[in-house]
C-alpha positions as CSV (number, residue, x, y, z in Angstrom):
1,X,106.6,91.4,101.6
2,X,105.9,88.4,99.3
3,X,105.8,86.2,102.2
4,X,102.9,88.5,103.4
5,X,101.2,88.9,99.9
6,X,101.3,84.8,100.1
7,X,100.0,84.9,103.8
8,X,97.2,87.3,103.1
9,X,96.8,85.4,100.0
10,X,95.8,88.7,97.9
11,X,95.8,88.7,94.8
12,X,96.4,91.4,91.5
13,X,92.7,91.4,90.9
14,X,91.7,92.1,94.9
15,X,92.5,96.3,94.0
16,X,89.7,96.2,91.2
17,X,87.3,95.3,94.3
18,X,85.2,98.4,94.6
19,X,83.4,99.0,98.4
20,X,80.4,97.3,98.0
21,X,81.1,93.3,97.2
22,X,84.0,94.1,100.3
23,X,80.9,94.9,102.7
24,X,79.0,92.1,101.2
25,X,82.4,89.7,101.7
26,X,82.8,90.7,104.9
27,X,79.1,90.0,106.2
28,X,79.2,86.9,105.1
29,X,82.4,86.1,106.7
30,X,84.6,85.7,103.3
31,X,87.0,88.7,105.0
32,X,88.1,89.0,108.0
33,X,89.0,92.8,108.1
34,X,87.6,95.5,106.3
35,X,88.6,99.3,105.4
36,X,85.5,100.9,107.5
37,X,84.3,103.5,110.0
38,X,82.9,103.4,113.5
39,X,79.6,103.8,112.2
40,X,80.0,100.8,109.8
41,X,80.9,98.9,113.0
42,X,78.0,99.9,115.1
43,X,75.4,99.0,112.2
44,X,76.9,95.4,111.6
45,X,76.1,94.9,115.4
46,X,72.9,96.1,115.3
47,X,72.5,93.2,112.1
48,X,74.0,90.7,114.4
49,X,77.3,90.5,113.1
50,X,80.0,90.5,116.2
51,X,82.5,93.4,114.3
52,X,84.6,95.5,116.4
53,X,86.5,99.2,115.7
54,X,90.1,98.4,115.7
55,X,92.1,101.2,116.1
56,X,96.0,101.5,114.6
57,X,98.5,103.8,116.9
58,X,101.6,105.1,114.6
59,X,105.4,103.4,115.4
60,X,107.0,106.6,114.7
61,X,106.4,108.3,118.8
62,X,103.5,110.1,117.2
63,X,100.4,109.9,119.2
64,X,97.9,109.9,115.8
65,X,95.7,107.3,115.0
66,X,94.7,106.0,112.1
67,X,90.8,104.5,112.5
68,X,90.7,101.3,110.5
69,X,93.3,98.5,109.2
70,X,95.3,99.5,106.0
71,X,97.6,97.9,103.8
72,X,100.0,100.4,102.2
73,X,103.5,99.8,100.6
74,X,106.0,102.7,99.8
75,X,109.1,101.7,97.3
76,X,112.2,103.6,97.2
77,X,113.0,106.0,94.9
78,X,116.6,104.4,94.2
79,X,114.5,101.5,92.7
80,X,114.8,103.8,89.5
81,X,118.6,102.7,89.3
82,X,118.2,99.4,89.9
83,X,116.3,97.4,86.8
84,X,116.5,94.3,89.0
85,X,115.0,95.6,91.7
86,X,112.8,97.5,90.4
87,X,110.8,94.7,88.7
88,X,110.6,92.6,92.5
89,X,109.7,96.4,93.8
90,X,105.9,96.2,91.2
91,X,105.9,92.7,90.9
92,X,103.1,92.6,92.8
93,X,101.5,96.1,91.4
């Protein structure tokens, strides 16, 4: 996960971001991936910016699908027992 958070370079400030300066970020080609709908997708084309719908089929033999790239973590409840872990488990929160 920290290899990712590095990768993606994201950063504790990025969740403060509220939807608007994301769009904006996006449409000027700071992001490269955006939390969005179909329609979202359709008007950025119509403004001339190449975005396509990418959809994300589930890992778990479900056949659901979830419309738009997400990052989400889940941390174990046996973190609570663990001091150690439990500060590298919201270092990043």
């Amino acid at each position: 996960m920290e290899q990712f958070i590095k990768d993606a370079d994201i950063h504790p400030g990025d969740i403060e971001l509220s939807y608007d300066p994301v769009i904006e970020m996006f449409t000027e080609g700071q992001a490269a991936v955006i939390r969005s709908g179909g329609s979202n997708t359709v008007a950025f084309n119509h403004n001339n910016i190449n975005a396509v719908f990418l959809p994300y089929f589930g890992q778990d033999g479900e056949q659901w699908l979830l419309t738009y790239p997400a990052f989400q973590v889940a941390l174990n409840k046996d973190l609570e027992n663990d001091k150690s872990r439990q500060e590298k488990g919201f270092a990043g929160a």
